[in-house]
Backbone as XML, in Angstrom:
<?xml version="1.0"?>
<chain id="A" units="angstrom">
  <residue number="1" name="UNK">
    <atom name="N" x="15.774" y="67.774" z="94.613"/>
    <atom name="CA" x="15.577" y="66.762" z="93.601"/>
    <atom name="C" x="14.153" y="66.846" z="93.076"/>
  </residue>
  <residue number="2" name="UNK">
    <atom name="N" x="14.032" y="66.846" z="91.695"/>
    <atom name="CA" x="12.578" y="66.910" z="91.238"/>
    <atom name="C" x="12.588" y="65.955" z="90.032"/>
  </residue>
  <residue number="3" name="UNK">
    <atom name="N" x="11.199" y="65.613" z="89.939"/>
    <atom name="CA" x="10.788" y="64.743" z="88.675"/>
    <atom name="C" x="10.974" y="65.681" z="87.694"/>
  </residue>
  <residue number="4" name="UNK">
    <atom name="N" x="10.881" y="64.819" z="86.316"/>
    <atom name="CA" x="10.654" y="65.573" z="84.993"/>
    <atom name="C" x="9.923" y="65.106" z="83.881"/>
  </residue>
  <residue number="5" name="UNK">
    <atom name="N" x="9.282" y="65.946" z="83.017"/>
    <atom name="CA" x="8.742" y="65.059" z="82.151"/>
    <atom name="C" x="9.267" y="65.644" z="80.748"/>
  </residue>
  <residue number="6" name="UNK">
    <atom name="N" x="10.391" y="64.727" z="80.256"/>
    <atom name="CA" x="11.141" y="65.399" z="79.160"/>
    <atom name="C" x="10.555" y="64.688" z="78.059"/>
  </residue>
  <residue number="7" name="UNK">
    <atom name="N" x="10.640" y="66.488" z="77.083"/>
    <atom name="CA" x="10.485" y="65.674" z="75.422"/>
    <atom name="C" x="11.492" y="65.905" z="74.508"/>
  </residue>
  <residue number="8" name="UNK">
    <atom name="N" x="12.085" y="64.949" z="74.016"/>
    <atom name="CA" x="12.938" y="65.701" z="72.897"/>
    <atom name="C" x="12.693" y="64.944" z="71.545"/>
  </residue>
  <residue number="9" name="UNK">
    <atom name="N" x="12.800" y="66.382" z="70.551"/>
    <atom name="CA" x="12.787" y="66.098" z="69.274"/>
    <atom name="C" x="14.327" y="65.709" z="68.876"/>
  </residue>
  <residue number="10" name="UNK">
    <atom name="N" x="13.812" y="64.782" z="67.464"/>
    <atom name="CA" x="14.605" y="63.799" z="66.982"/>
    <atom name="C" x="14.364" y="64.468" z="65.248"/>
  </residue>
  <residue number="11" name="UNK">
    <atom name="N" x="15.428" y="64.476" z="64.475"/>
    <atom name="CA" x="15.023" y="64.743" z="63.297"/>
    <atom name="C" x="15.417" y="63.156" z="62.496"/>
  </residue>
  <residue number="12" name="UNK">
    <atom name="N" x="14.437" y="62.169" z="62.102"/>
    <atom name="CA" x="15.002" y="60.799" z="61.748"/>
    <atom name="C" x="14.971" y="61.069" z="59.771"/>
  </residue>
  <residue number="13" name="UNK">
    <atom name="N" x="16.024" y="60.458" z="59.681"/>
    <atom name="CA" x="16.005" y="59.869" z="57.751"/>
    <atom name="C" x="15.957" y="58.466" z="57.746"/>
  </residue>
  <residue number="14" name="UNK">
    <atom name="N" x="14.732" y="58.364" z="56.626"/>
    <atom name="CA" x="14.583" y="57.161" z="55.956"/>
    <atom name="C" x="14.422" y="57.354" z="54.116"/>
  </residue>
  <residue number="15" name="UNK">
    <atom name="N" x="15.243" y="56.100" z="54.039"/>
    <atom name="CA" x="15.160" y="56.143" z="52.159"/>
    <atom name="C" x="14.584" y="54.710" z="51.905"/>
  </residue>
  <residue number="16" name="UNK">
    <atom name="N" x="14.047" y="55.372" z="50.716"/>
    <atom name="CA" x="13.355" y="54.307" z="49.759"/>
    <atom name="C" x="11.909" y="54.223" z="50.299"/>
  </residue>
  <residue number="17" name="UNK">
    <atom name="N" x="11.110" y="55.437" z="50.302"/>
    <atom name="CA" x="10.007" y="55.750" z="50.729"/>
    <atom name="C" x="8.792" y="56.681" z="49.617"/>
  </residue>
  <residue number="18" name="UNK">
    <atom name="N" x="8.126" y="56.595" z="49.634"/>
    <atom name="CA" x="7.191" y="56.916" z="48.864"/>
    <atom name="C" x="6.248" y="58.316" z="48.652"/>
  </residue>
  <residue number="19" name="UNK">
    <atom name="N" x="5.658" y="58.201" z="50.085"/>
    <atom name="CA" x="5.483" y="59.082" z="50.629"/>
    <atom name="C" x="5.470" y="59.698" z="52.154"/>
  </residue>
  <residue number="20" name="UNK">
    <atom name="N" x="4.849" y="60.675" z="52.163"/>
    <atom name="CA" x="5.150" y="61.186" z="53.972"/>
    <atom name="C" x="4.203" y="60.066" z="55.026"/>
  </residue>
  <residue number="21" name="UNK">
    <atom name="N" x="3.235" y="59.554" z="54.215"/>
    <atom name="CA" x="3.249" y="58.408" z="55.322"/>
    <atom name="C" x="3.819" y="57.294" z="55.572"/>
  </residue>
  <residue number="22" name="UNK">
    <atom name="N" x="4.337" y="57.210" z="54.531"/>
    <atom name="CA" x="5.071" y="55.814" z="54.606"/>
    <atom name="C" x="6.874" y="56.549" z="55.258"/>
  </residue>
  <residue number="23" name="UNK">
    <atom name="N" x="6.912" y="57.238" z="55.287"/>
    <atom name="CA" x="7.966" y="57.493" z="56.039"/>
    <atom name="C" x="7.608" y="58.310" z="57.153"/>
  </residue>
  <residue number="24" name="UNK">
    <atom name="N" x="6.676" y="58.382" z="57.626"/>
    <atom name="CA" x="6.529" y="58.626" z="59.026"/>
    <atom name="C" x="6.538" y="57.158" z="59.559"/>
  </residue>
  <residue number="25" name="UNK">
    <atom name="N" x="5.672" y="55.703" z="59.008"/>
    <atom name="CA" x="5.484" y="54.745" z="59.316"/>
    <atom name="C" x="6.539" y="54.160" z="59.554"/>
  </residue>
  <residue number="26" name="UNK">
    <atom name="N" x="8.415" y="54.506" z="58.565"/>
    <atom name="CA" x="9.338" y="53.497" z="59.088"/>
    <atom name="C" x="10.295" y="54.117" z="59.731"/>
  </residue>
  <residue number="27" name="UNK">
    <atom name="N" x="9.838" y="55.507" z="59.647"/>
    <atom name="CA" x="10.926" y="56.670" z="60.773"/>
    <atom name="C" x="10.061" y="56.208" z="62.620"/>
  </residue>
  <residue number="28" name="UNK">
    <atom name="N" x="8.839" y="55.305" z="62.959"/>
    <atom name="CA" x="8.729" y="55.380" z="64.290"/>
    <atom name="C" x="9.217" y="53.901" z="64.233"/>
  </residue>
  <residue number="29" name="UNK">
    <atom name="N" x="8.894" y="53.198" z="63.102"/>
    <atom name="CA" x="9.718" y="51.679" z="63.244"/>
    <atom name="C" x="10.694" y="51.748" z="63.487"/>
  </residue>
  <residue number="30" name="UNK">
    <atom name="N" x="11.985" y="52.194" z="62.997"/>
    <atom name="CA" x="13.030" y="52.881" z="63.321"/>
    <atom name="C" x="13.506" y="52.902" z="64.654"/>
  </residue>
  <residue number="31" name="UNK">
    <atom name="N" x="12.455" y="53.812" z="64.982"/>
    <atom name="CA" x="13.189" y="54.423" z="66.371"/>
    <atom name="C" x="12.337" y="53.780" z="67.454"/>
  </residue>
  <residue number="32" name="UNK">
    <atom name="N" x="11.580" y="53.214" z="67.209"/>
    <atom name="CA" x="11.306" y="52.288" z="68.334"/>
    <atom name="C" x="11.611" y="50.710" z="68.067"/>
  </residue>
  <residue number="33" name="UNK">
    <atom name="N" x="12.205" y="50.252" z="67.060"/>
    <atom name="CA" x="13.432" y="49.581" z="67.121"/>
    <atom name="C" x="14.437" y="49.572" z="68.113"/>
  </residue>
  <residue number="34" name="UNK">
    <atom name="N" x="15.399" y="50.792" z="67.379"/>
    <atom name="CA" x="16.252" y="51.069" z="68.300"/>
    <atom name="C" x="16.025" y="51.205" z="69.987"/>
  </residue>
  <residue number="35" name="UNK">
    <atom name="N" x="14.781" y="52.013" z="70.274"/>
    <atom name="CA" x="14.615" y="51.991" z="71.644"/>
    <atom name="C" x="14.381" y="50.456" z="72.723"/>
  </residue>
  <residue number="36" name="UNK">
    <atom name="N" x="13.760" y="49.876" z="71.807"/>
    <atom name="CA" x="13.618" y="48.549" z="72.137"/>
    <atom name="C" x="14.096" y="47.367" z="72.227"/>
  </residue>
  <residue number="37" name="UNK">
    <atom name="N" x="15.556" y="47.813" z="71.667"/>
    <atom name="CA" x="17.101" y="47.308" z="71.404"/>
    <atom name="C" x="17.843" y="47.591" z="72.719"/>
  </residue>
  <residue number="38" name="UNK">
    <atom name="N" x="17.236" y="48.257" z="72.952"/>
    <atom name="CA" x="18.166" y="49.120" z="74.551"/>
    <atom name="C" x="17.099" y="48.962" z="75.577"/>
  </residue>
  <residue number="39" name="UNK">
    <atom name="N" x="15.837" y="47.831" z="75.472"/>
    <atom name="CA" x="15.471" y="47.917" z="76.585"/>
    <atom name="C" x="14.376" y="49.332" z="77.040"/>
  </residue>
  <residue number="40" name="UNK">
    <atom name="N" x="14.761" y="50.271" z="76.201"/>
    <atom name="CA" x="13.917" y="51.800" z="76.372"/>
    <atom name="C" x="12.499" y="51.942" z="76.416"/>
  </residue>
  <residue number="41" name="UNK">
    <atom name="N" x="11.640" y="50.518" z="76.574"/>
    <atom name="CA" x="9.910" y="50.819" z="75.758"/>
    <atom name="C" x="9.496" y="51.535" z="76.572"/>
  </residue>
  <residue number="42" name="UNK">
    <atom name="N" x="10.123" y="52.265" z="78.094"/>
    <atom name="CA" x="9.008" y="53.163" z="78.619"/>
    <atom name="C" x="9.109" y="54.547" z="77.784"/>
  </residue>
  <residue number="43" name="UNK">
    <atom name="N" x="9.744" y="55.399" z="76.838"/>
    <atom name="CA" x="9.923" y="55.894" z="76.021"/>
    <atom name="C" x="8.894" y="55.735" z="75.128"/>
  </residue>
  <residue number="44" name="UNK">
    <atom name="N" x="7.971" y="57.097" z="74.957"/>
    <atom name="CA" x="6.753" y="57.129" z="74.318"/>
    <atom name="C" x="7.353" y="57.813" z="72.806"/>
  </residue>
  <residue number="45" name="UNK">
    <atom name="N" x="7.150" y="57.281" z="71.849"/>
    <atom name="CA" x="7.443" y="57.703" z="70.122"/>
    <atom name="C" x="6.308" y="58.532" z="69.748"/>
  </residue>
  <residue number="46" name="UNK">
    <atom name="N" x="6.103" y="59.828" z="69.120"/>
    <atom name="CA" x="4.920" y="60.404" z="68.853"/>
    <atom name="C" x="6.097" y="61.585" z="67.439"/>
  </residue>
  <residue number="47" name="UNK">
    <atom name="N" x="4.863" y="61.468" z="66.294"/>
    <atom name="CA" x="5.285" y="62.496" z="65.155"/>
    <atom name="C" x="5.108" y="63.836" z="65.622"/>
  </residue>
  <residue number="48" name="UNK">
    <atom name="N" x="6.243" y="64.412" z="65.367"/>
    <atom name="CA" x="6.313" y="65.866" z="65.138"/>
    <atom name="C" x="5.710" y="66.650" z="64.611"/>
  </residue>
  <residue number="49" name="UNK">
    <atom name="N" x="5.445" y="67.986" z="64.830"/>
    <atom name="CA" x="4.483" y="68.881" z="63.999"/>
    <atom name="C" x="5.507" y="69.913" z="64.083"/>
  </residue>
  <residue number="50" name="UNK">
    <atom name="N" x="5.282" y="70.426" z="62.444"/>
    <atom name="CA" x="5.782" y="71.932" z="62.556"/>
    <atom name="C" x="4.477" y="73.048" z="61.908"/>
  </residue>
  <residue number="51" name="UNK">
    <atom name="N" x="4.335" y="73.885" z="62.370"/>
    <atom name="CA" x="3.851" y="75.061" z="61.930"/>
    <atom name="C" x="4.114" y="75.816" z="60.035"/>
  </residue>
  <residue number="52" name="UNK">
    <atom name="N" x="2.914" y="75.692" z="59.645"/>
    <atom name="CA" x="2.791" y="76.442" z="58.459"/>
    <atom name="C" x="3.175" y="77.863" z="58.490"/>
  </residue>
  <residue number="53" name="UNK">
    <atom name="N" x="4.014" y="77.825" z="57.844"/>
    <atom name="CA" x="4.339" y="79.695" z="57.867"/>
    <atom name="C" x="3.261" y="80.706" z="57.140"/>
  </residue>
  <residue number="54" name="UNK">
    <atom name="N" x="2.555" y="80.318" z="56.370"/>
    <atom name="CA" x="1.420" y="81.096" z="55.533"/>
    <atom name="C" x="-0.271" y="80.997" z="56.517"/>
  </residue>
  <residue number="55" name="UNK">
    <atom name="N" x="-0.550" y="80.044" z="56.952"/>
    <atom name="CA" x="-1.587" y="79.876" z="57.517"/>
    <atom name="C" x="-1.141" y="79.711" z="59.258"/>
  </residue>
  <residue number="56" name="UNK">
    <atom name="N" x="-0.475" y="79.383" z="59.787"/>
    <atom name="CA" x="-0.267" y="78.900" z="61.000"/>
    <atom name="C" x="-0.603" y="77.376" z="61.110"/>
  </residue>
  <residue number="57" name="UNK">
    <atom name="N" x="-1.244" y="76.892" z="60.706"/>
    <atom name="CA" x="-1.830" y="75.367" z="61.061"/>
    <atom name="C" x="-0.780" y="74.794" z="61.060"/>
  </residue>
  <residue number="58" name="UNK">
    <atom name="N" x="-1.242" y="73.592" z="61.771"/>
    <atom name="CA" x="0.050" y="72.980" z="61.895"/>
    <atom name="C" x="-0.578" y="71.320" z="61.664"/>
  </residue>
  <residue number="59" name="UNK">
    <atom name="N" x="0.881" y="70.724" z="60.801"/>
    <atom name="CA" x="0.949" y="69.683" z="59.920"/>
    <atom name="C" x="1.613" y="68.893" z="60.475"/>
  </residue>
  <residue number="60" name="UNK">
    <atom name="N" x="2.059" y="67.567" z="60.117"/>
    <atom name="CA" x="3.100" y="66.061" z="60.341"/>
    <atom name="C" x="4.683" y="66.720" z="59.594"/>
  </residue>
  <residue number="61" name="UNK">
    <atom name="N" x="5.411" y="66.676" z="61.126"/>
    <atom name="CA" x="6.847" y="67.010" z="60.046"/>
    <atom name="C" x="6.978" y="65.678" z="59.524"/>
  </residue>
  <residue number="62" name="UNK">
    <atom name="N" x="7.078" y="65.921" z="58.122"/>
    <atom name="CA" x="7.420" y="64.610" z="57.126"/>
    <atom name="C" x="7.357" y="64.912" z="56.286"/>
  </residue>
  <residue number="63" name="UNK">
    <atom name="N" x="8.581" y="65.089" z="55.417"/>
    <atom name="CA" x="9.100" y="65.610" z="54.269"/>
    <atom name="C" x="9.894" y="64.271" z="53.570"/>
  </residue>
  <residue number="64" name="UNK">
    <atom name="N" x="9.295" y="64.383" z="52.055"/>
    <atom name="CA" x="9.606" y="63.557" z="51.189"/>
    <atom name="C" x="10.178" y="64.164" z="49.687"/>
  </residue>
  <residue number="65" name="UNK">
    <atom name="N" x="11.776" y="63.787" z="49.645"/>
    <atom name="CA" x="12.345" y="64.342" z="47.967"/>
    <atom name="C" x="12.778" y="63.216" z="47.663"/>
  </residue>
  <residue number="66" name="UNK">
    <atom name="N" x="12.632" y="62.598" z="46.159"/>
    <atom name="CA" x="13.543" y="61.572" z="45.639"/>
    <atom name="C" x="13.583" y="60.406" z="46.848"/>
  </residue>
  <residue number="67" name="UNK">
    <atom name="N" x="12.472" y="60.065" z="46.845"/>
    <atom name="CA" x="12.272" y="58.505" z="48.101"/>
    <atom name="C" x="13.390" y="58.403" z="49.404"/>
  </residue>
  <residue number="68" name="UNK">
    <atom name="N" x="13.497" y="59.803" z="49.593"/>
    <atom name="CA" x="14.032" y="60.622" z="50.907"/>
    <atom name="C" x="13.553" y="60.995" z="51.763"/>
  </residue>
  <residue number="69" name="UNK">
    <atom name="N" x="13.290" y="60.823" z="53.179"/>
    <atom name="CA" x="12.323" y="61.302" z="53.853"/>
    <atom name="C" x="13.187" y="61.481" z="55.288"/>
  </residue>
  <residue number="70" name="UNK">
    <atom name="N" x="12.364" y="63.174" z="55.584"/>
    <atom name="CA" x="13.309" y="62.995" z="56.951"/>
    <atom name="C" x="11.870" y="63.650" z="58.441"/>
  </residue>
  <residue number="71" name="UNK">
    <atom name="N" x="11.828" y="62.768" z="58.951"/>
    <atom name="CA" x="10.684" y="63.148" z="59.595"/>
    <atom name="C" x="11.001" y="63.813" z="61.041"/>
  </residue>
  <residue number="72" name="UNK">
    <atom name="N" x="10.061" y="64.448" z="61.659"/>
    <atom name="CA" x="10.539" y="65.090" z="62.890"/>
    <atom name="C" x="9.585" y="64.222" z="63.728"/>
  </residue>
  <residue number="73" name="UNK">
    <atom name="N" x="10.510" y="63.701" z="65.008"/>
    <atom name="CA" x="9.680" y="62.745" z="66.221"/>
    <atom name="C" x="10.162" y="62.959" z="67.499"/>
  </residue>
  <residue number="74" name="UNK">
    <atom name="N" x="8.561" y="62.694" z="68.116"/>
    <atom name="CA" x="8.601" y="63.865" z="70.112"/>
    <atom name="C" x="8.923" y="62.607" z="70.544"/>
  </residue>
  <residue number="75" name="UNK">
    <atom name="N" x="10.126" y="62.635" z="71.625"/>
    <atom name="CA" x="10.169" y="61.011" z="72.664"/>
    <atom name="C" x="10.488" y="61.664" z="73.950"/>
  </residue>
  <residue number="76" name="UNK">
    <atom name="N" x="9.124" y="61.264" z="74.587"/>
    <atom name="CA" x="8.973" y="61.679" z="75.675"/>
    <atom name="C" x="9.385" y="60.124" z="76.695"/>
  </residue>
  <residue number="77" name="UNK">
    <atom name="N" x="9.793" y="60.898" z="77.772"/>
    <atom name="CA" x="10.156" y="60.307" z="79.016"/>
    <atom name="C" x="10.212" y="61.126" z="80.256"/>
  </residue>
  <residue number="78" name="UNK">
    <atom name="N" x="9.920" y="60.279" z="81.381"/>
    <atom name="CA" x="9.941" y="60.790" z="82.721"/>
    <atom name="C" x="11.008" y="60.563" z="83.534"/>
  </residue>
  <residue number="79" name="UNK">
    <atom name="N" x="11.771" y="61.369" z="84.016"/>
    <atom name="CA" x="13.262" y="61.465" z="84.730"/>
    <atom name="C" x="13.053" y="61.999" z="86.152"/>
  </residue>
  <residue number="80" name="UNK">
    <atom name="N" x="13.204" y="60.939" z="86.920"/>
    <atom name="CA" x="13.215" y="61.148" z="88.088"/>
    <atom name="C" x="13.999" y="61.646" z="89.001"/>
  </residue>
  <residue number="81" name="UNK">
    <atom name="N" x="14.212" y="62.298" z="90.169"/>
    <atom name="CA" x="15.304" y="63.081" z="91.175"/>
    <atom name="C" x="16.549" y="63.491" z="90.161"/>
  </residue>
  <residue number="82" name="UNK">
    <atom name="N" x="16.043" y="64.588" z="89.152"/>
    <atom name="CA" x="16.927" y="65.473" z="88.432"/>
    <atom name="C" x="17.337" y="66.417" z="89.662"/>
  </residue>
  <residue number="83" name="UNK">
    <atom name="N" x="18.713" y="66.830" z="89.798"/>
    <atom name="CA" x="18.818" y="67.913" z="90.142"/>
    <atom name="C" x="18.250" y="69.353" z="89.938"/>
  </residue>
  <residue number="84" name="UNK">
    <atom name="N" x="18.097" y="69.127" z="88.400"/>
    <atom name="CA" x="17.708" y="70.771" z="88.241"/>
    <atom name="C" x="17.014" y="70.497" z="86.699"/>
  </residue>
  <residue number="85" name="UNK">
    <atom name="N" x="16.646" y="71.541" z="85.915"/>
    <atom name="CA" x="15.769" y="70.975" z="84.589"/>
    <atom name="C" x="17.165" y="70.770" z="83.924"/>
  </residue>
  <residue number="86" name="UNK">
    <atom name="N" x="18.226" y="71.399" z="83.523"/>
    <atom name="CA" x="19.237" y="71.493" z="83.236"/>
    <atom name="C" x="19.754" y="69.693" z="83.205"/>
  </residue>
  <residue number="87" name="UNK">
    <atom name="N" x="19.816" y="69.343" z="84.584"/>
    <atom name="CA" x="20.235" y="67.912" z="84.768"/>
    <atom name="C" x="19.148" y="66.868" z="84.356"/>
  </residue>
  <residue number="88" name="UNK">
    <atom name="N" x="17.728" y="66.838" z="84.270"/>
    <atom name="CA" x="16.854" y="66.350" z="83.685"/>
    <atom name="C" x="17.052" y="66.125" z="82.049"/>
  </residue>
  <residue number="89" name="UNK">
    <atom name="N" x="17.514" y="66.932" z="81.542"/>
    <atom name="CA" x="17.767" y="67.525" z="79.771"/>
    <atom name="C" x="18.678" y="66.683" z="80.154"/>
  </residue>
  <residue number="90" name="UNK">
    <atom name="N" x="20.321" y="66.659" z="80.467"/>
    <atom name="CA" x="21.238" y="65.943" z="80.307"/>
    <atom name="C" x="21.193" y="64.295" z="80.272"/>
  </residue>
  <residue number="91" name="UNK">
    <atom name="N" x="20.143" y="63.832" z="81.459"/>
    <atom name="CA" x="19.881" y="62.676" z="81.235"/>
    <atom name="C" x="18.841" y="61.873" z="80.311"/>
  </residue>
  <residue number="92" name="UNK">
    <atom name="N" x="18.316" y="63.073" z="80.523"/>
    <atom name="CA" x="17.093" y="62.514" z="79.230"/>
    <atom name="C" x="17.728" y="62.099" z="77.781"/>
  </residue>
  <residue number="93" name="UNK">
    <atom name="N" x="18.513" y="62.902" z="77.393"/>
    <atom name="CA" x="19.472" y="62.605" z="76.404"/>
    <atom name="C" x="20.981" y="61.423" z="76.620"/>
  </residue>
  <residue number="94" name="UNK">
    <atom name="N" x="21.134" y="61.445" z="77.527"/>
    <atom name="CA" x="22.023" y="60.388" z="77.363"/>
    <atom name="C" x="20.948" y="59.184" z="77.318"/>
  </residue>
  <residue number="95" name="UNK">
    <atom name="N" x="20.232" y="58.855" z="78.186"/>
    <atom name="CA" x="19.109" y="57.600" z="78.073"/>
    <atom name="C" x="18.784" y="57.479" z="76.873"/>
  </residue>
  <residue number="96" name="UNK">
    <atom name="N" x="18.110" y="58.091" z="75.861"/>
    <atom name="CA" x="17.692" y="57.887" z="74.342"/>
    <atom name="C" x="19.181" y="57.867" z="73.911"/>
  </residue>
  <residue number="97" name="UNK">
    <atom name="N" x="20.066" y="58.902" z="73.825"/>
    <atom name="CA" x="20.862" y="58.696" z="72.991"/>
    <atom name="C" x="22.028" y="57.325" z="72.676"/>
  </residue>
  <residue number="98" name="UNK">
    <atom name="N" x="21.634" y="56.420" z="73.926"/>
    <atom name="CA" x="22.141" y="55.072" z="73.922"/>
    <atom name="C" x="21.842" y="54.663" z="72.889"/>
  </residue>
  <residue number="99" name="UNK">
    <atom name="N" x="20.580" y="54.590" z="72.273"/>
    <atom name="CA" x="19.798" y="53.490" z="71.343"/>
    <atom name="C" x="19.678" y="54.588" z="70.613"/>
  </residue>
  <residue number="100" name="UNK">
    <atom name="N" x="19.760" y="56.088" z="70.000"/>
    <atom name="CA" x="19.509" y="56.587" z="68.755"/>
    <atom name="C" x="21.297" y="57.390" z="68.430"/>
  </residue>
  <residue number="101" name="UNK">
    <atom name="N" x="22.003" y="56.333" z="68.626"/>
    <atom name="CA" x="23.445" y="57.377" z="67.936"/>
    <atom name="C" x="23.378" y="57.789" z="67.056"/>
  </residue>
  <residue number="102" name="UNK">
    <atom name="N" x="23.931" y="58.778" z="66.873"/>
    <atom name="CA" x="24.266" y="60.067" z="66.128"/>
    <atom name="C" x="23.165" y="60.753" z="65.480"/>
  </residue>
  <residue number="103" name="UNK">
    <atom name="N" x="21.855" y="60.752" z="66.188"/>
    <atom name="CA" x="20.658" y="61.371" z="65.807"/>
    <atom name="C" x="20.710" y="62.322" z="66.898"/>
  </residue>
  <residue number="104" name="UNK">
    <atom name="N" x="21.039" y="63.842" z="66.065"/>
    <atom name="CA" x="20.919" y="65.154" z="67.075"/>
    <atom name="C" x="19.308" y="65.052" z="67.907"/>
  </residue>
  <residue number="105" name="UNK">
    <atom name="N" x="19.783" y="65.272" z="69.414"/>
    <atom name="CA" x="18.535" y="65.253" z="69.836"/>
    <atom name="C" x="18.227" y="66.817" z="70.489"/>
  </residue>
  <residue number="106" name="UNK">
    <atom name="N" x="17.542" y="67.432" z="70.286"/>
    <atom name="CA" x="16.845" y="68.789" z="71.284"/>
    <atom name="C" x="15.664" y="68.807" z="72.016"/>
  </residue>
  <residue number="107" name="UNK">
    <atom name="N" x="15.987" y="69.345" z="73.713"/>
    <atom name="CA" x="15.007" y="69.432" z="74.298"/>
    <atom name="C" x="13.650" y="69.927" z="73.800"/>
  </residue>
  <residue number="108" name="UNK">
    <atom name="N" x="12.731" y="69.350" z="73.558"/>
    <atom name="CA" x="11.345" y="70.084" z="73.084"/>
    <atom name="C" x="10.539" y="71.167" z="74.084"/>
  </residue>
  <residue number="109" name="UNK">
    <atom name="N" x="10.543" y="70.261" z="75.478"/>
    <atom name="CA" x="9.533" y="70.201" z="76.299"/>
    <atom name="C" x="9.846" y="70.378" z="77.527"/>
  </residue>
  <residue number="110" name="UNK">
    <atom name="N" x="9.938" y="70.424" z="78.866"/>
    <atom name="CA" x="10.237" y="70.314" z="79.956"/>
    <atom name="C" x="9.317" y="70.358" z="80.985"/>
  </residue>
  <residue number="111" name="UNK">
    <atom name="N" x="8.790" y="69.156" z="81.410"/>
    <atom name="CA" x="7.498" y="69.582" z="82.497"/>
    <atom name="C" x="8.227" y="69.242" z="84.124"/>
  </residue>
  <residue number="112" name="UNK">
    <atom name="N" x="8.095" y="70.319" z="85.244"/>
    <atom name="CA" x="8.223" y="69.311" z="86.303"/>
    <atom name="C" x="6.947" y="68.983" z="86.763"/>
  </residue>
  <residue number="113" name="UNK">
    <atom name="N" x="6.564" y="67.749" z="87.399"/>
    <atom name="CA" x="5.382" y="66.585" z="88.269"/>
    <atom name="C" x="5.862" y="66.581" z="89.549"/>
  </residue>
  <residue number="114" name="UNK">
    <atom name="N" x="4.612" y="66.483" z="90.375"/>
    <atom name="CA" x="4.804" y="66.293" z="91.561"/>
    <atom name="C" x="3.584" y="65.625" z="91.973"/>
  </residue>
  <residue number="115" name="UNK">
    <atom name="N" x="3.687" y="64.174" z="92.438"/>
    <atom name="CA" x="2.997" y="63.039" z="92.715"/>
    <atom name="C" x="1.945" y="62.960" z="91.755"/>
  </residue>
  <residue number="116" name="UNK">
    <atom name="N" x="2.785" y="63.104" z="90.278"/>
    <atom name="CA" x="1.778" y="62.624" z="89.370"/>
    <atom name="C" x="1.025" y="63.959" z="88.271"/>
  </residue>
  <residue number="117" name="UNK">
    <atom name="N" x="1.374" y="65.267" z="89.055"/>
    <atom name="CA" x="0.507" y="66.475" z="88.803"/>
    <atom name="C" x="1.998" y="67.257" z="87.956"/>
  </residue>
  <residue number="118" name="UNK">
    <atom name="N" x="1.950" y="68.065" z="87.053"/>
    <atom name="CA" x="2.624" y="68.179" z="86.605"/>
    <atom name="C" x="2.379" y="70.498" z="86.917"/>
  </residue>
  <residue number="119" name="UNK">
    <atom name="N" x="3.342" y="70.698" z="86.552"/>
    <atom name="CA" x="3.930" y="71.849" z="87.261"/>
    <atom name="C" x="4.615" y="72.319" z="86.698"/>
  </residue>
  <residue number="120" name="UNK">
    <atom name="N" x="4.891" y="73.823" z="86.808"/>
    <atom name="CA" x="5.832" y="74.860" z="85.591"/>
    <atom name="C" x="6.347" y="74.494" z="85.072"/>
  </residue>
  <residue number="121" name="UNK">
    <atom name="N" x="5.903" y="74.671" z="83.713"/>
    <atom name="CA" x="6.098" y="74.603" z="82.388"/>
    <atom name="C" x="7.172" y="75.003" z="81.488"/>
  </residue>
  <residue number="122" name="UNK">
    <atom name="N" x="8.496" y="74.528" z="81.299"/>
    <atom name="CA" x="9.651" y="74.766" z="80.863"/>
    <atom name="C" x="9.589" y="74.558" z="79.722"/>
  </residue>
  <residue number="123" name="UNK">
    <atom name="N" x="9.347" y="75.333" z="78.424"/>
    <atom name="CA" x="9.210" y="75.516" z="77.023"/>
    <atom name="C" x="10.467" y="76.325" z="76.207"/>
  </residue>
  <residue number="124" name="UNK">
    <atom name="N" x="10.990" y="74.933" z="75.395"/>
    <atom name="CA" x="11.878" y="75.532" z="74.476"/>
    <atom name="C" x="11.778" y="75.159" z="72.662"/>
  </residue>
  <residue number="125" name="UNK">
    <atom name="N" x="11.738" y="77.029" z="72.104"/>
    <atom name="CA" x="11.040" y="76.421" z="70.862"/>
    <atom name="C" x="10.204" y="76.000" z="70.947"/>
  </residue>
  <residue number="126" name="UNK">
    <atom name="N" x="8.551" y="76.235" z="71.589"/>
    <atom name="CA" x="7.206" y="75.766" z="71.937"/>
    <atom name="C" x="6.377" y="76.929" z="71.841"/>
  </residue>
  <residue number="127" name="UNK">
    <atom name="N" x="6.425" y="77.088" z="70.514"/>
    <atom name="CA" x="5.166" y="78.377" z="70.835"/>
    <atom name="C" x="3.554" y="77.787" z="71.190"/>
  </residue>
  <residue number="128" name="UNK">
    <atom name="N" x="3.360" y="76.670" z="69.993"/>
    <atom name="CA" x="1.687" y="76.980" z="69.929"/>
    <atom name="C" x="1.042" y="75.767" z="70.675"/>
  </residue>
  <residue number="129" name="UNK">
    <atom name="N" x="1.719" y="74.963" z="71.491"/>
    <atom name="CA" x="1.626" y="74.114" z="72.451"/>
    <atom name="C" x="0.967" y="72.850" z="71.935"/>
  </residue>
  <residue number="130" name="UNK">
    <atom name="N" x="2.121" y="72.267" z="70.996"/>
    <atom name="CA" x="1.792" y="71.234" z="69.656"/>
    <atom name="C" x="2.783" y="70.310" z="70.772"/>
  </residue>
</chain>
């Protein structure tokens, strides 16, 4: 049995938005709404980054067309006596996915901890350690 420290990305839509900050601002209202609907506040909300394909740098996923916005967001949580990382991922996602239905969720991240110290590094889709 091992701890875990799971992240998974969330791709959220919000309309009637302006711009990418203002829909980053009601894509974490949103979802920490919902999390907080279910009781979830140990569930940390943090914006997504994706990588520039021309420069590498890396930006706020938050994309805005026609007061459309669909933003990318990390929700991390810690899962305790997983069987395996495999079973960590499974629960990590059923726990959020209570309070975010039908928002595809993917493992980001996978850390295991041990009394607090965290330990091999299970990376999916993680190149530049955003």
């Amino acid at each position: 049995m091992g701890d875990y420290i799971v992240v998974l990305e969330a791709p959220i839509i919000v309309r009637e938005v302006e711009s990418a900050d203002d829909a980053i601002n009601v894509a974490v209202s949103k979802v920490a709404k919902a999390l907080n609907k279910e009781k979830l506040d140990f569930v940390r909300v943090e914006i997504g980054y994706s990588q520039c394909p021309v420069c590498g740098s890396p930006f706020e996923s938050a994309f805005v067309i026609g007061n459309v916005g669909l933003v990318g967001i990390y929700l991390t949580l810690k899962v305790f006596n997983a069987q395996s990382l495999e079973h960590a991922e499974r629960i990590a996602k059923a726990v959020v996915g209570k309070a975010l239905k039908k928002v595809p969720l993917k493992v980001f991240e996978i850390k295991e901890f041990h009394d607090g110290k965290e330990e091999g590094i299970e990376l999916n889709n993680h190149k530049n350690g955003f």
